[in-house]
N, C-alpha and C positions, 0 to 999 in steps of 0.2 A: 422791689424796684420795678414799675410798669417802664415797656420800652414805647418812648412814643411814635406813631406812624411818621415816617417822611419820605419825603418822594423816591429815597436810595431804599427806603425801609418798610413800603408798606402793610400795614397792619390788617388782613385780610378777618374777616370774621371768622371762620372756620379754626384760625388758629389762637390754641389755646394759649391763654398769657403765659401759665405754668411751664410751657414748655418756651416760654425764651429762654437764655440766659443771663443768670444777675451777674452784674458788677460786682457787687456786694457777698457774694458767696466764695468762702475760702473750700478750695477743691482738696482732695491728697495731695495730689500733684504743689499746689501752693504752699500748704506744708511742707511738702519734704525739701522745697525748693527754698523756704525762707532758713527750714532747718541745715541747710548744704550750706549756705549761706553764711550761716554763723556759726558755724566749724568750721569755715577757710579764714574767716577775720580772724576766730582766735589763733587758729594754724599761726597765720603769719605776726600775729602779736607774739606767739611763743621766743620768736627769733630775736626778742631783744632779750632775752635770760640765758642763762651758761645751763645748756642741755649737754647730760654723759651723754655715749655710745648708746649705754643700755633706754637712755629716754625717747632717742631718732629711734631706734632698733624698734621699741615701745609703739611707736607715735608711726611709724610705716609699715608696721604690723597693717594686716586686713583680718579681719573674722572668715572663720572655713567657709569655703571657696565649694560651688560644687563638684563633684570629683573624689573629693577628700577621702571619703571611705573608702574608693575606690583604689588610691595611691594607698593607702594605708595595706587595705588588704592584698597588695602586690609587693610590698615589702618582703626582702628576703627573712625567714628565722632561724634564730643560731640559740639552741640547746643546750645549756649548762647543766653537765651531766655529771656523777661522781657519787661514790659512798658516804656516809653521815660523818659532817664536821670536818669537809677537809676544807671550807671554807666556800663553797660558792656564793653563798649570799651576799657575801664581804665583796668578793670578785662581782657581783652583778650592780648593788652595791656604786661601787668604784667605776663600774665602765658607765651608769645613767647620772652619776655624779651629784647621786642624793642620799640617803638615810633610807630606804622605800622600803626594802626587804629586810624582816628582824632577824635581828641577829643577836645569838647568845652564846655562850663557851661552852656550851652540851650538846649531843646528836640532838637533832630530829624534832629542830621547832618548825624547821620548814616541811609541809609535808603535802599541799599542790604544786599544781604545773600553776604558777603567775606569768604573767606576759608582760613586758615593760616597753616601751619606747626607745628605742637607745642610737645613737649616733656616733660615725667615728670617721674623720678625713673625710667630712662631705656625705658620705654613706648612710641611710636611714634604714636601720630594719628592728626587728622585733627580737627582744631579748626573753627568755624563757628559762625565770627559774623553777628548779625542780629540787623536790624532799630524798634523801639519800638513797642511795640502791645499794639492797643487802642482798647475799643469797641466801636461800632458805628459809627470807620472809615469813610472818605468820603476822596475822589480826590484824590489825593497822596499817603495819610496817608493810607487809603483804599488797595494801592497796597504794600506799607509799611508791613504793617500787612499782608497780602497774603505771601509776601516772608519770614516774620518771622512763619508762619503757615508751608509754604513748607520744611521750614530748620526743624521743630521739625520733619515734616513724613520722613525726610532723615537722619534722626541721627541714631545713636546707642543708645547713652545719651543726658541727657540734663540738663546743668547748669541754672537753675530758679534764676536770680537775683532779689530780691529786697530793697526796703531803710530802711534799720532799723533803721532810726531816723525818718521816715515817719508813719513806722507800714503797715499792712495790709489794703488796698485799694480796693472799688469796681473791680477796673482794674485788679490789682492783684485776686482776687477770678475768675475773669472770665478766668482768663489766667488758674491758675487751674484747673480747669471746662475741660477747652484746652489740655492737659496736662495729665489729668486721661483717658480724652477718645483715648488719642494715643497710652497709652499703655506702653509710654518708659519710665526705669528707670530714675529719677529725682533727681539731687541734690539740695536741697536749699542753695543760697547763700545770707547771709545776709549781705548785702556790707552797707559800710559808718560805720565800727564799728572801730573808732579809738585808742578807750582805753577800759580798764573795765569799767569803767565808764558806757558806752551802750550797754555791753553785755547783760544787763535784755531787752532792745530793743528786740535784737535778739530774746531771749528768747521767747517774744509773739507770735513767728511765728510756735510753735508746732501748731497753730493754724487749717495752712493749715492744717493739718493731711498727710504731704510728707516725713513724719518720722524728723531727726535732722536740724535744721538752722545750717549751720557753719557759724561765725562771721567774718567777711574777711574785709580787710581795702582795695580796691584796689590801692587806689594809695599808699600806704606806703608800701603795700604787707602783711601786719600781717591777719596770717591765714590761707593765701591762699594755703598753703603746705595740711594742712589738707582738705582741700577741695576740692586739686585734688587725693589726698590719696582714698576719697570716691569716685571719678568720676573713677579710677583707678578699684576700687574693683568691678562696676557694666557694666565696658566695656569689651562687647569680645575681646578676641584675632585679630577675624577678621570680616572687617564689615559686617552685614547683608545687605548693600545698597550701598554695592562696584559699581564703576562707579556715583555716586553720584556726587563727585568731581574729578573726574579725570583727570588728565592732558593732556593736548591736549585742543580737544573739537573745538570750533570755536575761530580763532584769534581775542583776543580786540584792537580793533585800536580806539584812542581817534582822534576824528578833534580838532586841537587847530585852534586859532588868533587870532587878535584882533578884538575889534568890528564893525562887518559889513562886513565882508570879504569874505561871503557867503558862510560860514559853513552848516546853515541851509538847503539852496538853494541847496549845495552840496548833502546835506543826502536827500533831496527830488528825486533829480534824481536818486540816485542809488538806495534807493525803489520805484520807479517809483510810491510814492504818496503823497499826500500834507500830509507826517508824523509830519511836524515841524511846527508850525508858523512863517513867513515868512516876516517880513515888512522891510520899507527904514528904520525905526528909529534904532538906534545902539542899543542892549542891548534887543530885544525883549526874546530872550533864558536864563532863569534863572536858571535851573533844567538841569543837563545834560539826555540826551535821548535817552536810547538804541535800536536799531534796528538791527536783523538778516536780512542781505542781502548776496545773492547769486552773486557772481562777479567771472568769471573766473572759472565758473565750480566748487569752493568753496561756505561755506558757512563761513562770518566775522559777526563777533560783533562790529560794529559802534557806537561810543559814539558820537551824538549832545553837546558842551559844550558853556558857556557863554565864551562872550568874554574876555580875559583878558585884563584889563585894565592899566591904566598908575600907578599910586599908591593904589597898592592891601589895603595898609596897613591906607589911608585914608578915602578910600569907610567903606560906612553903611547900616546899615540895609541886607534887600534882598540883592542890589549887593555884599554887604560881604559876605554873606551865598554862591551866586552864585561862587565867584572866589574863595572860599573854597569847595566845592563840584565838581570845575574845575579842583581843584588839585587833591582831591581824584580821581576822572576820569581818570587822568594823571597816578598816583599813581596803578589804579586798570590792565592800558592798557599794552599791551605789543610793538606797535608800535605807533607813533603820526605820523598824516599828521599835518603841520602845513601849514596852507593855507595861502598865501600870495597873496596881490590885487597885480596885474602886472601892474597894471593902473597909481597905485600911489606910491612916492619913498618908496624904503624899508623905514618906520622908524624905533625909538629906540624901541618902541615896538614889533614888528618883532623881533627883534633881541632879547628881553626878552623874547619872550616866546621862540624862540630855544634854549635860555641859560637855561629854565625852565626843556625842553624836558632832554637837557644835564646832567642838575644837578639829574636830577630825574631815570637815566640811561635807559631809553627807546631807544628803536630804533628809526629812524627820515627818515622821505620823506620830500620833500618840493615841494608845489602842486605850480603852480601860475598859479590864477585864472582870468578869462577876457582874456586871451590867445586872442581869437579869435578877441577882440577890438583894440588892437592893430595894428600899422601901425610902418613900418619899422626903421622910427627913434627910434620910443622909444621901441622897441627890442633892439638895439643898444645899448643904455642908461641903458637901466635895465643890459644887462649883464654887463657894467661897476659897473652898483652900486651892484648885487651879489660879483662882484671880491672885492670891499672895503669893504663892509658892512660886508657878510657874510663868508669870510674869515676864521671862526675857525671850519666852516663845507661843505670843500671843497669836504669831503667824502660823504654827502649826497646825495640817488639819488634826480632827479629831474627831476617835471612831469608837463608840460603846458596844462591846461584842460579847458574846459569853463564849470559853474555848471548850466549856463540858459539854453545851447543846449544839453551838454553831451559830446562835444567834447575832443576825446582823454583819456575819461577816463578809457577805458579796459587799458591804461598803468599803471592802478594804482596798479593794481597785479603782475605783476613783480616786477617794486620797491618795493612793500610789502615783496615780498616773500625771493626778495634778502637782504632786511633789516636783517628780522624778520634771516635769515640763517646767517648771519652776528654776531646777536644778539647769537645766540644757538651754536657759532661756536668753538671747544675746541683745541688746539695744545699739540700734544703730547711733554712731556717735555726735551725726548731727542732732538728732532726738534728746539722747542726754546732755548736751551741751546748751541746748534751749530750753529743759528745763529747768538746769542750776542755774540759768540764767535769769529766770522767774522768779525762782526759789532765793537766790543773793536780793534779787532788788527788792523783793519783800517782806524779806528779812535778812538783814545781811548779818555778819559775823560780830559780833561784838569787837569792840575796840580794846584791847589789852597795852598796856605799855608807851600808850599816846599812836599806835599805829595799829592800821585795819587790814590783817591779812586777806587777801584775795583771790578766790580759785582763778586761775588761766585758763586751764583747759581740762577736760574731761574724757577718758575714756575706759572702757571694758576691753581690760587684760586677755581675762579667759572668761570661760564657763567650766561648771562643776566641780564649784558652784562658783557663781556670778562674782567675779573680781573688778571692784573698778579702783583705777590708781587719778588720785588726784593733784596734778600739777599747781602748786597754789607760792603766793609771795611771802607766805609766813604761817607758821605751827597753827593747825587749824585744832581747837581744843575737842578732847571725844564728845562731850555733849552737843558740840554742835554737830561731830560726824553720826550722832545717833538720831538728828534732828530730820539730815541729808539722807539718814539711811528708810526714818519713817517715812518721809513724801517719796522716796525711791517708791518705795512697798505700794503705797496707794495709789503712783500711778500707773505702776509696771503689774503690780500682784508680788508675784514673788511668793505666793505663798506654798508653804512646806520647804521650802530652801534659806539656807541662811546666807550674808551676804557678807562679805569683806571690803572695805573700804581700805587704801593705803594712800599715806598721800605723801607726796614730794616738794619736798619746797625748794624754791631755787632761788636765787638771786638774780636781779637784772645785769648783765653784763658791760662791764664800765668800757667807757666810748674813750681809745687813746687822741 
């Protein structure tokens, strides 16, 4: 658009056309402003449907705010401390009011310091479980104990579990012992009190001399209210040992595969030392194995893990314990390589554990290893069998490495980086709300039943990974959410992250 001279406007020679301003030209600013715009209509169209609590709660939510780290890492932290199996997990468990931490009827599946979020009457702080404290440790259990030592010098508080149908134990007096000389305020919890019936249990625990036992059922929850009522009364406002847990810190990236795939081989090169044991037999890795390696002018946290196997759920003994502690690995990581032999056909195994990475919502690379053994046909052949096989994560990056030479693996950090950004990636809700609304008019939902369900409104729940819940008039069928979730990908990226879509339907609210 030329602007023409007029007598308010004249048009000097000197100045270049280019530098008018067009009418015609849609700025940021215009966008974001058309996009503001149809997030408040549909806002206020929401208001003729029966919204829960949890939908306003939803829908007045804001995305992290800046600061956020900064509250986080001033959170008080409270210690869950105790010998193997008397139950913490369950109790930690129970106060974040999810399934988070595994739990099995044997010592010693928990065996890091985790950090959880946890809330109680208003109060935000950071919940810390820890793998049981033995005395006179050895191997393992040895560093087991170290980590539950380090979580007491990093708290604020500390929740003391023990079994009050057990009573007081050498193990228990030692930990005591532990405990007076740190310093920090102490609650006793006497866990496994199911009824009255064992509250005179509890009772024998004035013993310790840690002032009151509360009687706590973890898994049923009776008690536990009062329990964190006291943990409540003896936490600062803000922590004495801020940066403790802080977010950030070093990326955990778990190596998944199956067995033999040269996971271990893998973590040997990138610390450039025989970290791992190494053999041809399948299955030598039981224990998953952390390592701090520096790659890319960073520093990650690498998890070594057992391989997963074909039927997790027929395996015994050790290998059960191993593909249980693989999950927790899984579970603790924020990005998976999952390593795949380039040598030999994808199998179903392959394809279970990225269905593992998926379900477990981690971000995903996909390494393939032997790279270098390779000769041109079966280059060839593999990328056919990627195109069939692995199909449901076309979004994946992917990185051809060798773990004997080293070949190609500085590309492992890029794909990390662009995963893990993928994973943390948030859309403002004006944005996604214009462009479902593209996305509807150009294609809209099929008609089922004589009637066309229709999205209302749109937004991103969380991240990590990318959650969006969709308010809509009627059952939106999965293939069209796999439809929503393709154009999501091409015009956001997304890639190395997987995405969750949930949607709600609601009904219009009848007018009395």
């Amino acid at each position: 658009m030329v602007v023409c001279p007029t007598a308010d406007h004249p048009l000097r020679k000197d100045d270049p056309v280019s530098d008018q301003p067009s009418r015609d030209a849609v700025t940021p600013e215009d966008t974001a402003g058309h996009d503001a715009s149809v997030e408040q209509a549909l806002r206020v169209g929401l208001e003729d449907f029966d919204l829960s609590d949890e939908d306003r709660a939803l829908l007045e939510a804001e995305g992290p705010g800046e600061g956020d780290d900064a509250a986080g890492d001033a959170r008080p932290v409270v210690a869950v401390i105790g010998r193997p199996n008397v139950g913490k997990s369950t109790l930690v468990n129970r106060i974040i009011g999810r399934r988070e931490a595994v739990v099995e009827d044997v010592p010693g599946v928990t065996r890091d310091r985790v950090a959880y979020d946890a809330e109680w009457s208003g109060r935000r702080f950071t919940l810390v479980d820890t793998g049981g404290w033995e005395v006179d440790a050895t191997g393992i259990h040895l560093r087991v104990a170290e980590q539950a030592e380090i979580a007491v010098e990093l708290a604020d508080a500390v929740m003391f579990v023990v079994d009050a149908t057990v009573g007081a134990t050498d193990t228990d007096e030692a930990v005591v012992k532990l405990l007076r000389r740190s310093g920090k305020p102490v609650v006793l919890v006497a866990n496994k009190v199911d009824d009255q019936r064992t509250e005179a249990d509890a009772a024998m625990l004035w013993s310790f001399g840690l002032g009151q036992p509360y009687p706590v059922s973890a898994l049923h929850g009776r008690g536990s209210g009062d329990a964190l009522d006291a943990v409540l009364e003896v936490l600062p406002e803000r922590s004495a040992v801020a940066g403790a847990y802080a977010p950030g810190g070093p990326r955990r990236v778990a190596l998944l595969g199956r067995p033999n795939v040269g996971k271990s081989s893998l973590l040997n090169k990138l610390a450039g030392s025989e970290r791992v044991v190494v053999d041809h037999v399948a299955g030598t890795t039981r224990d998953p194995v952390d390592e701090m390696i520096e790659l890319g002018g960073q520093t990650w946290r690498f998890v070594d893990t057992a391989g997963i196997r074909r039927r997790v759920h027929l395996t015994r003994g050790a290998d059960f314990y191993a593909s249980l502690r693989t999950q927790t690995a899984l579970e603790k990581a924020e990005v998976a390589v999952v390593l795949i032999d380039a040598e030999d056909k994808i199998a179903e195994q392959d394809i279970r554990v990225v269905q593992q990475v998926i379900d477990s919502g981690r971000a995903l690379v996909l390494a393939f290893n032997k790279w270098d053994l390779l000769d041109e046909e079966r280059r060839y052949y593999l990328e056919r069998e990627i195109e069939k096989e692995l199909v449901q994560v076309p979004w994946a990056p992917r990185v051809n490495v060798s773990a004997r030479t080293g070949r190609h693996l500085e590309k492992l950090v890029p794909a990390l980086e662009t995963s893990l950004d993928s994973w943390d990636q948030r859309i403002p809700t004006g944005r996604l709300n214009a462009l479902l609304g593209e996305i509807v008019a150009a294609h809209p939902h099929p008609v089922r039943g004589g009637k066309q369900p229709r999205i209302l409104f749109a937004t991103q729940a969380s991240t990590r990974p990318p959650r969006f819940v969709l308010f809509a008039s009627g059952f939106i069928e999965a293939s069209y959410r796999r439809f929503l979730e393709r154009r999501l990908r091409e015009e956001f990226g997304f890639e190395g992250s997987p995405i969750e879509i949930a949607v709600r339907v609601r009904e219009k609210r009848r007018r009395s």
